[in-house]
N, C-alpha and C positions, 0 to 999 in steps of 0.2 A: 188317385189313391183315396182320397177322401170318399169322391162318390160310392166307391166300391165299400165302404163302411158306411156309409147311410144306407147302400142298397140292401145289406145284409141287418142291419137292424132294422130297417123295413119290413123286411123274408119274416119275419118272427113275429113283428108287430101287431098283424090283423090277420082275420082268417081270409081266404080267399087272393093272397099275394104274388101266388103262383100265376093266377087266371091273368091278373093285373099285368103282372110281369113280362109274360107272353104278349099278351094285347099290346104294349106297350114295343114291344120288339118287333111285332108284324108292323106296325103302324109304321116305324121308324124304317125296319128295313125291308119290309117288302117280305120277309121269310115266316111263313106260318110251323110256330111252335106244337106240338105235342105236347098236350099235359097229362102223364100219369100219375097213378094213383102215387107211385114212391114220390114222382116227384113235385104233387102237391105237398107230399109228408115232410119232404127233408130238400128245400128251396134251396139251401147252402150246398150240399155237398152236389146236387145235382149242376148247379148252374154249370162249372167248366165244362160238360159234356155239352149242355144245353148249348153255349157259346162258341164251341166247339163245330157244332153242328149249323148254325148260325154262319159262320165264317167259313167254312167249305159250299156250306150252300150257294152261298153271297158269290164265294169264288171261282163257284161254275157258272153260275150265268154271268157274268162278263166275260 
């Protein structure tokens, strides 16, 4: 619970936190993010889908 309000005051913090974010997900799970334009714009409302996507992904290849 915590992390997930660092992460999201993070999202806001600097430009370029989307790119970050992504990198940061490939590295840990193996799963290469897409970064759109919307969802450089808006890191927050985007991320469930992003995770979303992430966790179906993760859950076909096993």
């Amino acid at each position: 619970p915590l992390n997930l309000v660092r992460l999201v005051r993070a999202a806001s913090t600097f430009e370029g936190a989307s790119r970050y974010a992504a990198w940061k997900i490939e590295r840990h799970t193996g799963v290469a993010v897409a970064i759109t334009p919307w969802r450089e714009k808006h890191p927050v409302l985007a991320a469930p889908g992003v995770l979303f996507s992430v966790w179906r992904a993760r859950r076909n290849r096993a």
